[in-house]
N, C-alpha and C positions, 0 to 999 in steps of 0.2 A: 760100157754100153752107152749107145749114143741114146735120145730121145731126138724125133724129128718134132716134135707137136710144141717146142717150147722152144725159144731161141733168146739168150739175153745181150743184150746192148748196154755198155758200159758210158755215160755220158755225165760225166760233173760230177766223177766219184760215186754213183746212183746205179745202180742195177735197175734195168727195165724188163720185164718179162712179159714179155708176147705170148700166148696163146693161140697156135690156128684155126682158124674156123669161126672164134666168137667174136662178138662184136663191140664196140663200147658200147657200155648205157650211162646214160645220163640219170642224175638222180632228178627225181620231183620234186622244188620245196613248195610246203605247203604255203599259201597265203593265205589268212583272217578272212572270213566274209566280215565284209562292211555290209552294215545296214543297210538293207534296198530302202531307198525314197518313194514316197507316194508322190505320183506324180497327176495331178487333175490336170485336165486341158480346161483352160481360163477363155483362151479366143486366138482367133487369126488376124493377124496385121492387117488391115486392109490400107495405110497409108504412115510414109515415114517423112519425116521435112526436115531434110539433113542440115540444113545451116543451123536450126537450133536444136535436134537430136531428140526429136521428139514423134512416138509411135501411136497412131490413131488405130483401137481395137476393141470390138463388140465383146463386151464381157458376159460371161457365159455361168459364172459363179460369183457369189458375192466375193469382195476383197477388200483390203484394208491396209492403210499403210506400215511399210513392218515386217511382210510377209516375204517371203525369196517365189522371184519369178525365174523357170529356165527360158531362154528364145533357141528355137530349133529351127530348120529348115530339113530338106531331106535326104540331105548330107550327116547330120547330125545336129550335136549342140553348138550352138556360136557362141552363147555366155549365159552367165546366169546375174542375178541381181536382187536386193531388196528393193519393195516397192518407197521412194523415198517422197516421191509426189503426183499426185494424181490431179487430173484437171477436166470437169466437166462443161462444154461451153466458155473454157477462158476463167472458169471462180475453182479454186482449190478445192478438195474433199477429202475428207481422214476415211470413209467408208463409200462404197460403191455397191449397188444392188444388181442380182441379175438384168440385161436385157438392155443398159446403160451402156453407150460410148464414150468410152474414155482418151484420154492423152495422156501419155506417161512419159516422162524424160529419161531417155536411155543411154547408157553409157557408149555403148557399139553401132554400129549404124548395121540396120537389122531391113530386110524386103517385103514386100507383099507378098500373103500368103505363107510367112514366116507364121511358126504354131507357139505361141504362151501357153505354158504351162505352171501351174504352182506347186510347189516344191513340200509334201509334209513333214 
């Protein structure tokens, strides 16, 4: 007796057997959730001065050297960073209050209306 529903192909000494009708499935592997990030919005770019790489931005929450900043735009993430120096009027600061303009030296050259966020 014949069966029509099965047909095998011999290839590299390997028996393959087809099935008509079904389909392949692919398995699912599972991936780990990683920890979601708290992410606060810090401020928006409002000026970047590319020869020295440095981004002028109205801070919105306090902040402190030390911390990781992401910079997004609305494409996505461009990078992230720790805050390594902060500068109000040209004099260094270890801490910054809301409502303060800061300067911060960045690694990427980042645009106006780019969005800081901090990273918890």
């Amino acid at each position: 007796m014949k069966k029509k529903t099965k047909k095998i192909k011999k290839i590299a000494k390997k028996p393959i057997i087809k099935k008509a009708g079904k389909k392949k499935t692919t398995k699912k592997i599972s991936i780990k959730k990683l920890p979601k990030e708290k992410l606060t919005l810090v401020g928006v770019v409002t000026h970047y001065y590319d020869k020295i790489r440095v981004a002028i931005f109205k801070v919105k929450t306090p902040l402190q050297v030390g911390q990781k900043l992401r910079f997004s735009n609305t494409e996505g993430t461009i990078f992230e960073q720790p805050i390594i120096s902060m500068q109000i009027n040209h004099e260094s600061v270890k801490k910054v209050k809301k409502g303060v303009v800061i300067g911060m030296k960045v690694k990427k050259q980042v645009h106006e209306n780019n969005k800081v966020y901090l990273i918890k």
